[in-house]
DOGUSE-295530 format. One record per residue (C-alpha): residue in three letters; x, y, z. Coordinates in steps of 0.05 Angstrom, whole numbers, padded with zeros to 5 digits, always signed. Each point is the difference from the previous one (the first is absolute). Layout:
ALAXYZ...
***
This chain:
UNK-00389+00300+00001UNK-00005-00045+00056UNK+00033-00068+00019UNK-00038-00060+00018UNK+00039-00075+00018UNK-00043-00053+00031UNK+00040-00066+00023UNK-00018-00070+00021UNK+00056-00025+00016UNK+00052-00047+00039UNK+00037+00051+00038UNK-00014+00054+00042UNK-00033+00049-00047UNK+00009+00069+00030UNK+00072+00011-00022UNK-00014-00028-00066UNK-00059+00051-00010UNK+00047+00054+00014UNK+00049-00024-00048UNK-00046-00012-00054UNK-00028+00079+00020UNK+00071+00024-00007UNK-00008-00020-00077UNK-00056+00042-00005UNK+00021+00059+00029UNK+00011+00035-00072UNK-00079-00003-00006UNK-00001+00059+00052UNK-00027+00000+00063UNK-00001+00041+00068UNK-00018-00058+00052UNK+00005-00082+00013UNK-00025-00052+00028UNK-00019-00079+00019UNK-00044-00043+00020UNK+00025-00078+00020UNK-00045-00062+00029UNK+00045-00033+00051UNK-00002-00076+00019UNK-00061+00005+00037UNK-00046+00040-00041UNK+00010+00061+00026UNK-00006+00055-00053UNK+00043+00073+00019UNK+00036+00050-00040UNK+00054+00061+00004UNK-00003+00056-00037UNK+00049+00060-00005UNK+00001+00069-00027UNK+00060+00020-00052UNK+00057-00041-00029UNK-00001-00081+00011UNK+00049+00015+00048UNK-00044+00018+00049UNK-00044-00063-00014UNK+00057-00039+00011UNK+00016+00038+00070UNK-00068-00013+00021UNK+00006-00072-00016UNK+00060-00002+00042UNK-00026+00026+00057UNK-00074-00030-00007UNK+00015-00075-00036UNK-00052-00034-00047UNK+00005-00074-00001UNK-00045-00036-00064UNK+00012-00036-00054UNK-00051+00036-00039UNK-00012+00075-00011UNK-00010+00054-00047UNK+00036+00066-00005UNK-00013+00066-00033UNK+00038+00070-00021UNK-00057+00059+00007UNK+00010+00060-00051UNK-00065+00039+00031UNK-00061+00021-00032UNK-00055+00001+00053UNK+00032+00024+00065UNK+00065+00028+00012UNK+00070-00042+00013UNK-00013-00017+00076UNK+00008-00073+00025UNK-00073+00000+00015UNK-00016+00004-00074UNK+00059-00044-00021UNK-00021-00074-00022UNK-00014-00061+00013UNK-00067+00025+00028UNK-00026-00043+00049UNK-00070-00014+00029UNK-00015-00053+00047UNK+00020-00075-00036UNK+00032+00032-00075UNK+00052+00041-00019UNK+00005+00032-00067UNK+00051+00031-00040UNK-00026+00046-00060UNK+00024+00041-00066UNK-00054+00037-00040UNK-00059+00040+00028UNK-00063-00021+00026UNK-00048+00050-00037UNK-00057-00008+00048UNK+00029-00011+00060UNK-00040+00054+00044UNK-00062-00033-00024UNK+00018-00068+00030UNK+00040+00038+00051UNK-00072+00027+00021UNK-00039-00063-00002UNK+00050-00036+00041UNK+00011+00064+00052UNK-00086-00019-00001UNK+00013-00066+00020UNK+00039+00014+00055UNK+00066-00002-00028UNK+00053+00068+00015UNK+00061+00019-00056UNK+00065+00005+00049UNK+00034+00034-00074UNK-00010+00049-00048UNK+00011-00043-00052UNK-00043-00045-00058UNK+00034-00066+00014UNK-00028+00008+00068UNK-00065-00016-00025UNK+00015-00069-00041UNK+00015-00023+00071UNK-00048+00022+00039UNK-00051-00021-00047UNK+00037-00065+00004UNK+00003-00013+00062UNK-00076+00007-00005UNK-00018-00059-00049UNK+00045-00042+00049UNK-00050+00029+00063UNK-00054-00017-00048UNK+00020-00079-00005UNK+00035+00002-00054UNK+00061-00039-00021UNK+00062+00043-00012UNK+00003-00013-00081UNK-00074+00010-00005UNK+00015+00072+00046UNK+00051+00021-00051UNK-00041-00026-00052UNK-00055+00037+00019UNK+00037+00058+00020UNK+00031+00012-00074UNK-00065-00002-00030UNK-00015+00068+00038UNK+00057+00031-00013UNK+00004+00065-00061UNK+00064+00021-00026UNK+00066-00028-00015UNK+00043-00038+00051UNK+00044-00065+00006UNK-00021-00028+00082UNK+00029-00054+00036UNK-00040-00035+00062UNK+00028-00036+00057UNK-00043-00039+00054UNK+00021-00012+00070UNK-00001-00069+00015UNK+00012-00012-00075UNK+00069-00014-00003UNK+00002-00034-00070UNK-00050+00040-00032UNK-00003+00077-00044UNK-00046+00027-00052UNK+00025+00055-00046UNK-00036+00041-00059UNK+00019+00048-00042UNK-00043+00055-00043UNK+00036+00049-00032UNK+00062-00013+00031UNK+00057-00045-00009UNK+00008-00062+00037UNK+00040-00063-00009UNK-00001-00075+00040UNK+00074-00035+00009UNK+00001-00073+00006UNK+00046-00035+00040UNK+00019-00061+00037UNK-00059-00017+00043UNK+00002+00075+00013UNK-00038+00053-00044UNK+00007+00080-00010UNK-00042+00053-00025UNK+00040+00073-00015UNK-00011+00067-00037UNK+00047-00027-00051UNK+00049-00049-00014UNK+00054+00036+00029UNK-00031-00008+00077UNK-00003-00070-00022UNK+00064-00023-00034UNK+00041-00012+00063UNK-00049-00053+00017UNK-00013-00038-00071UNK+00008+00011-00074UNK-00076-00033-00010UNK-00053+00063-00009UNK-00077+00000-00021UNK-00022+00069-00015UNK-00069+00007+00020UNK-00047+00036-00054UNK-00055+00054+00007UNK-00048-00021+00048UNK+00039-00066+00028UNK+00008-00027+00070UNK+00034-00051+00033UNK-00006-00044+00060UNK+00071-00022+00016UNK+00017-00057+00048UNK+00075-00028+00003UNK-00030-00057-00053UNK-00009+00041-00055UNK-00043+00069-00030UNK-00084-00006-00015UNK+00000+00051-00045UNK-00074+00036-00022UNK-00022+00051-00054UNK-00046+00059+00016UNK-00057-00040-00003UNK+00019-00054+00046UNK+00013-00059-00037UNK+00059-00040+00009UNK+00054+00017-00057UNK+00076-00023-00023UNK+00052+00053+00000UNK+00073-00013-00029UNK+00055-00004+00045UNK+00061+00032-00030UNK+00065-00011+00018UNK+00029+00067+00001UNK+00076+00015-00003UNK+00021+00012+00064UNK+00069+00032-00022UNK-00042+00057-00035UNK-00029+00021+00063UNK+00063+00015+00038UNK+00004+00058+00045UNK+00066+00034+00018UNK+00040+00064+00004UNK+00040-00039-00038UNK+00057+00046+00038UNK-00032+00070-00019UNK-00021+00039+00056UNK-00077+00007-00028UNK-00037-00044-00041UNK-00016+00058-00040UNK+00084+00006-00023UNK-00003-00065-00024UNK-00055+00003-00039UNK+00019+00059-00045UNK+00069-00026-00002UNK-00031-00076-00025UNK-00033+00046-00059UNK+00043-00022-00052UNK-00014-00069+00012UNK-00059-00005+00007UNK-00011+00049-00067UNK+00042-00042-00034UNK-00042-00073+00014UNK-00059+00044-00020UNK+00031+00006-00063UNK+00027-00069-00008UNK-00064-00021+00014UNK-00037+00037-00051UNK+00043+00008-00054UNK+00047-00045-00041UNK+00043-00007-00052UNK-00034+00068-00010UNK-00066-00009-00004UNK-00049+00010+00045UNK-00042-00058+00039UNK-00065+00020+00025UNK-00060-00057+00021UNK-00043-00006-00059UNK-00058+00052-00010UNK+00043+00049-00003UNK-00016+00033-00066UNK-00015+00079+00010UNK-00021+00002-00067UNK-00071-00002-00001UNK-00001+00050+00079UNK-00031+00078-00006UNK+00026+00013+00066UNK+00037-00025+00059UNK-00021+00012+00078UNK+00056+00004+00050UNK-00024-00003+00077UNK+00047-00006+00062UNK+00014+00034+00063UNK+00062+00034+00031UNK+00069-00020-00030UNK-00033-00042-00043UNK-00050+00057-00033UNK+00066+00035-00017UNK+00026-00054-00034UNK-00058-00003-00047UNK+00006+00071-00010UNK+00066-00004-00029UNK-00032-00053-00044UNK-00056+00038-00025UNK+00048+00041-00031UNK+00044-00050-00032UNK-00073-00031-00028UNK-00022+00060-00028UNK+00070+00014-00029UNK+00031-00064-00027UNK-00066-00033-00015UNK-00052+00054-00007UNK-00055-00036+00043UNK-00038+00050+00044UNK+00010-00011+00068UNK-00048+00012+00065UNK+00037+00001+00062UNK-00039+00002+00062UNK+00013-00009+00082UNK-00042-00062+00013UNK-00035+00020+00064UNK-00029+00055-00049UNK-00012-00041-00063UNK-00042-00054+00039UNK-00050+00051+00021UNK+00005+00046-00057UNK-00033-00054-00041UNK+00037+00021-00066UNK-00030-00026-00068UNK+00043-00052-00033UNK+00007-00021-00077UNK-00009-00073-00013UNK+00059+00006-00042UNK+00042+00024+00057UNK+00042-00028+00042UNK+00015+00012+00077UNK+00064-00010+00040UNK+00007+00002+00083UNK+00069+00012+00029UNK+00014-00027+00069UNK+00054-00023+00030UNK-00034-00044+00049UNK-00061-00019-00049UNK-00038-00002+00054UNK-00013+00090+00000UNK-00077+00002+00029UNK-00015+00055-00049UNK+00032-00024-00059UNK-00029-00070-00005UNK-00067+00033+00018UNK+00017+00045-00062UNK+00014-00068-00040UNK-00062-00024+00029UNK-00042+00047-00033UNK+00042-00004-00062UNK+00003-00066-00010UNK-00067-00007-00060UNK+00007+00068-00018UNK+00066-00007-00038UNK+00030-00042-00059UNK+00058-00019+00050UNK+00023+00004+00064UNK+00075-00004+00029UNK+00035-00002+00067UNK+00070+00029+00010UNK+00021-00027+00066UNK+00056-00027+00041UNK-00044-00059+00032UNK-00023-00052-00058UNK-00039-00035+00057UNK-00049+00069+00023UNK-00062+00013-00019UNK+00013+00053-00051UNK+00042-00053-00042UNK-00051-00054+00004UNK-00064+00040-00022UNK+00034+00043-00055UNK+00000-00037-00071UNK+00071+00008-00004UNK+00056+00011+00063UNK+00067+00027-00017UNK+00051-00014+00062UNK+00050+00052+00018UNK+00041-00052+00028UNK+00028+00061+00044UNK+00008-00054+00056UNK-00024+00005+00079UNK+00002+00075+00015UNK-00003+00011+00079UNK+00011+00076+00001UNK-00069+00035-00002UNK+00024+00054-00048UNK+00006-00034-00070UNK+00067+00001-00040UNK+00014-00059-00035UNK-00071-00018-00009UNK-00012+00069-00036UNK+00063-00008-00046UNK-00028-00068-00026UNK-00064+00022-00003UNK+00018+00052-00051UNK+00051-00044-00037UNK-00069-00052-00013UNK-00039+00065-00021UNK+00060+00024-00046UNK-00002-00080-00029UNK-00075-00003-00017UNK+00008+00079-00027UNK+00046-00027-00059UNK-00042-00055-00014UNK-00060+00042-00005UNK+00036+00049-00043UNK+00016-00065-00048UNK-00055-00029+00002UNK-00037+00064-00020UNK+00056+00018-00060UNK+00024+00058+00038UNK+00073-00033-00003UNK+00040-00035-00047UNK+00038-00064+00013UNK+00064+00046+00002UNK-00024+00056+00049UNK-00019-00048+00038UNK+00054-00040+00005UNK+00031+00071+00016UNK-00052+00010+00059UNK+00012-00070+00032UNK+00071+00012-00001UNK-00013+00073+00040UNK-00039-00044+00045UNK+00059-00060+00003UNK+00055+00058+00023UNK-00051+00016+00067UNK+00033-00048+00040UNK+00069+00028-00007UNK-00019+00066+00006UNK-00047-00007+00062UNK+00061-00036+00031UNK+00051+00064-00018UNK-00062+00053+00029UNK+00013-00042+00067UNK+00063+00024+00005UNK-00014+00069+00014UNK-00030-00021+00070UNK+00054+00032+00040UNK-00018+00074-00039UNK-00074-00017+00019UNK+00022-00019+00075UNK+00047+00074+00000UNK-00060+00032-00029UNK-00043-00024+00058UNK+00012+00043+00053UNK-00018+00066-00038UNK-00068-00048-00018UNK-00018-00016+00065UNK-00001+00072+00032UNK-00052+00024-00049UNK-00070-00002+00010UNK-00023-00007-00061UNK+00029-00022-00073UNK-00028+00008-00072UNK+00025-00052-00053UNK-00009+00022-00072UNK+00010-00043-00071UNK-00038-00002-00071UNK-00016-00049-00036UNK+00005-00067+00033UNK+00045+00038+00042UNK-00064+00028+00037UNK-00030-00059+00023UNK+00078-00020+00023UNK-00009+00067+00040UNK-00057-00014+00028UNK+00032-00074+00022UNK+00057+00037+00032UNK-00048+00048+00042UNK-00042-00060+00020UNK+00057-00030+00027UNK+00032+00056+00038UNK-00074+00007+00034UNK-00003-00079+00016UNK+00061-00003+00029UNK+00026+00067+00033UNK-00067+00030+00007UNK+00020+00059-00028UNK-00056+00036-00043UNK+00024-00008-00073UNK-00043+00006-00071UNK+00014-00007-00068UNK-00014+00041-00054UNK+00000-00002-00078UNK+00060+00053-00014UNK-00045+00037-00045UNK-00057+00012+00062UNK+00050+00035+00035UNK-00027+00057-00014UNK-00072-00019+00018UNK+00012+00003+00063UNK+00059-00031+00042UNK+00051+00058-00018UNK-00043+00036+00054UNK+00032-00045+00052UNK+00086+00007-00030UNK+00042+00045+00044UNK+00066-00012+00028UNK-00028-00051+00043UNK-00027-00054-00042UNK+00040-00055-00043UNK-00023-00015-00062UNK+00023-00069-00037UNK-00002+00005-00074UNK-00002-00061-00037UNK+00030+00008-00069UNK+00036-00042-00043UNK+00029+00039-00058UNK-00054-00024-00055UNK-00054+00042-00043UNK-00025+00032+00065UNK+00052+00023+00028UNK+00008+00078-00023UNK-00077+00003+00020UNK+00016-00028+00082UNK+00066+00040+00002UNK-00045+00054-00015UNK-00036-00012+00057UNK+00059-00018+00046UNK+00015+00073-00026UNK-00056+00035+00033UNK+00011-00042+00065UNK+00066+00025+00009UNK-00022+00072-00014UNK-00041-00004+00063UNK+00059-00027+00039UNK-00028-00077+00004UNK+00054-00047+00013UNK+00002-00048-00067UNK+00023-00074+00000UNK+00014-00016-00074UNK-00008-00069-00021UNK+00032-00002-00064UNK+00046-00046-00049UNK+00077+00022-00011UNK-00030+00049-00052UNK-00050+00040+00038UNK+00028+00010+00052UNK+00059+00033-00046UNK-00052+00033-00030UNK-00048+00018+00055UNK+00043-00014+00067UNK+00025+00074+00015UNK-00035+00040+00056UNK-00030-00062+00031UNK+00012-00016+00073UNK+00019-00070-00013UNK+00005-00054-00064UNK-00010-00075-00014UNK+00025-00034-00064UNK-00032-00048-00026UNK+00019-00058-00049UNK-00022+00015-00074UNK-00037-00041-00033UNK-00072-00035-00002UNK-00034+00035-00049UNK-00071+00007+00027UNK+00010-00050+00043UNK+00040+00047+00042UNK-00051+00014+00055UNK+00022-00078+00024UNK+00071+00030+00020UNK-00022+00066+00024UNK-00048-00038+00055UNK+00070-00014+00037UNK+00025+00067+00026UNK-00072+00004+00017UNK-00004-00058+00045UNK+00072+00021+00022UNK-00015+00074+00031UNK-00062-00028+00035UNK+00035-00054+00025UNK+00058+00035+00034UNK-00037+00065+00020UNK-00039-00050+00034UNK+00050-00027+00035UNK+00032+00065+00012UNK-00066+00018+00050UNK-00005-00073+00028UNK-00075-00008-00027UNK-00009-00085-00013UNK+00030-00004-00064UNK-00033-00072-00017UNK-00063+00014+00038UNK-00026+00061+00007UNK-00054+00033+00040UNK-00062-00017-00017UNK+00002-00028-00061UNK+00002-00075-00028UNK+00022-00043-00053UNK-00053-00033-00022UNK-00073+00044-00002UNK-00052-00059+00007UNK-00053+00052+00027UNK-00030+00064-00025
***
């Protein structure tokens, strides 16, 4: 959510700030902009409504010259998308660039409108400048401003300053959101992540809670949150790994389901050989009463399919709960519990303030994310990588798919560690699990029966998705993503709630997708699919070979499935999942890799 890049650099800057915005585009974001300090001092900025394209025409037709600048990607919060609102926001001598949210902004917003100071914006960030640009009208220097500036400031936010007439100098700070410092060669870089920043060096100090940093082309002075100077680690990060290319698919988003096998497959490499499983030590469920599983979107789902695969193969109760609810729901907590967050990013605003207010409470805590580097990974007692690799389209594929091949892992160790399998079943299990990879990459091939199926998709208005089991959180996963990415209204239901409710809304009308492999569930969903059809609902069966022998007449269309999995099986079944979203997307030209309104990374409430 967001994109910040701040250079001080050698070269013209302002082409370089787009560039390094380009890589940030998959955060999500509805306007651009930069701000540059030319030769002689002179701070100015452009800012542009929409795509970077338009930045860039804007830049074409109105130049920036500067060897220093910072640049920004707004996804709005306060105040709509209009180039007005869009960042950097400047007032008078600074220009600041801004992801988070400034809680009391219309407090300060009042005192400085008292001191004779007027918003031109709707927005928060509006504010950080203005009251700015005040401390400097007040005498002071522009470090002490932002200084003093950041110790008025309530909420969560990572800033960047720049000064007119300050050519070699900017201050950034982060609270609650992620913010990293490059180092280069007499030049030096702060970015949103090290993506922005690994076109420009492979040398990155990830600020912690609280941090800023005055930057000059000599080096980073680097301070905690109360003030005094502090050492960070530079890490040199592989540059390789943060790649970003088509990669000759039309949409980031194809070549990140079809790089599933893959990337399942080092998941599995990576934690488990010569058949046994490898895990950081501390991981002994043994001695837990109960295990806590909070995330939001994609990744909530995947710890719903895990929940049940805890409470089946290993017996250990399971809480599941969306973070932004669980961090204000103030839930007791065991001391001989233990708490895991999902996230992607590691850097989800509600779900590390849900591990906030975990961490003490519980025996353990533990991160599942694709970023060892974020904040969820380094304040959990134990991070698990996904190792899902740099995923650019917002909608998550690949990043889901190893999320839940990590859950299945630590699922059969809990159930071994708590005598709930033998050495043999589960041996049995982890070869279930070692077939995903090959099966995931035979479920891509029915793409071009997803792609057919997409026209009849994208002329409905709404869908309903329906699976039991770990099926229904796989439903639920394939309605979310025909809502992310088509906008078409979609929900998914537990099979055996169809009568509680949704069969209210079947008629002739409505497709329904039903998600069921041919295990010890099936008769029951086929009963279901049953009454659907009855009504005259149009049924997509997802099935194996065998139900759909079984189950396959009267629908209005079919997908077959490889067999095989075991329980693991919701892993394959998220492809034709990804699959119809993606190409009934496509089919109604919505922004398959970015759509509307939404962003990658959620580093606000």
């Amino acid at each position: 959510m967001c994109g910040i890049i701040g250079i001080l650099g050698s070269h013209q800057v302002a082409p370089q700030l787009v560039e390094a915005l380009k890589r940030l585009e998959y955060r999500g974001y509805d306007s651009a902009g930069v701000a540059t300090i030319d030769d002689a001092g002179k701070l100015d900025r452009r800012r542009a409504v929409g795509k970077l394209v338009n930045l860039s025409d804007r830049l074409v037709a109105q130049p920036l010259s500067g060897r220093s600048g910072i640049g920004h990607t707004r996804w709005a919060t306060h105040g709509a998308a209009t180039e007005g609102n869009a960042h950097p926001h400047q007032r008078g001598p600074v220009a600041v660039v801004h992801n988070g949210i400034i809680e009391n902004f219309k407090e300060l917003r009042e005192e400085l409108v008292a001191a004779g100071y007027s918003p031109e914006s709707e927005t928060d960030t509006e504010t950080v400048a203005m009251l700015t640009a005040k401390y400097l009208a007040d005498g002071l220097t522009p470090v002490e401003a932002a200084r003093a500036t950041l110790s008025r400031l309530h909420g969560a936010f990572a800033l960047a300053f720049l000064f007119e007439g300050e050519s070699d100098l900017m201050v950034a700070a982060r609270r609650g959101s992620p913010l990293a410092v490059g180092h280069g060669d007499n030049e030096m870089y702060v970015g949103s992540d090290a993506i922005a920043l690994a076109p420009f060096t492979d040398r990155i100090t990830y600020l912690e809670e609280g941090d800023h940093v005055i930057l000059t082309r000599e080096g980073a002075e680097v301070f905690n949150a109360d003030g005094r100077p502090v050492n960070r680690e530079i890490a040199q990060i592989d540059v390789g790994a943060t790649t970003i290319d088509k990669g000759g698919y039309r949409h980031f988003m194809a070549k990140e389901i079809a790089q599933q096998p893959a990337v399942i497959g080092d998941v599995l490499s990576h934690y488990i050989k010569d058949g046994r499983i490898v895990l950081p030590e501390g991981l002994d469920f043994r001695d837990t009463d109960r295990l806590t599983l909070v995330a939001c979107g994609t990744a909530y789902l995947a710890g719903y399919v895990a929940k049940y695969w805890f409470e089946k193969l290993a017996g250990l109760p399971c809480d599941l709960d969306v973070a932004s609810e669980f961090r204000y729901r103030e839930p007791p907590l065991s001391d001989k519990s233990w708490a895991m967050f999902i996230s992607q990013s590691g850097e989800t605003a509600d779900t590390l303030a849900a591990l906030h207010y975990a961490n003490g409470k519980v025996a353990k805590t533990l991160g599942v994310v694709n970023v060892g580097t974020s904040a969820i990974a380094r304040d959990t007692d134990i991070a698990l990588p996904t190792l899902a690799g740099v995923e650019v389209c917002v909608a998550s594929s690949k990043a889901f798919t190893c999320q839940l091949t990590v859950l299945a892992v630590l699922a059969l160790k809990a159930a071994h560690d708590r005598g709930r399998l033998t050495d043999a079943e589960l041996a049995s299990h982890i070869d279930d699990l070692r077939a995903i990879p090959a099966l995931v990459n035979q479920a891509i091939n029915i793409a071009d029966e997803c792609q057919e199926l997409s026209g009849w998709l994208s002329e409905s208005t709404d869908v309903l998705f329906l699976g039991r089991g770990p099926l229904y959180p796989v439903a639920l996963e394939g309605a979310l993503k025909l809502k992310e990415l088509s906008y078409i209204h979609a929900e998914g239901y537990a099979s055996g709630e169809l009568k509680h409710g949704p069969i209210a809304l079947i008629d002739q009308h409505m497709p329904v997708v039903v998600v069921a492999p041919r295990d010890e569930l099936f008769e029951k969903t086929i009963s279901n699919m049953q009454e659907v059809m009855a009504r005259h609902g149009q049924v997509l069966l997802i099935s194996d070979a065998a139900g759909i022998r079984e189950g396959g007449d009267g629908v209005r269309a079919s997908l077959t499935m490889p067999t095989g999995g075991g329980i693991f099986q919701p892993i394959v079944y998220a492809v034709p999942m990804q699959y119809l979203a993606y190409y009934t997307a496509v089919a109604k030209g919505t922004d398959v890799d970015q759509p509307r309104n939404l962003a990658k990374s959620v580093t606000v409430e």
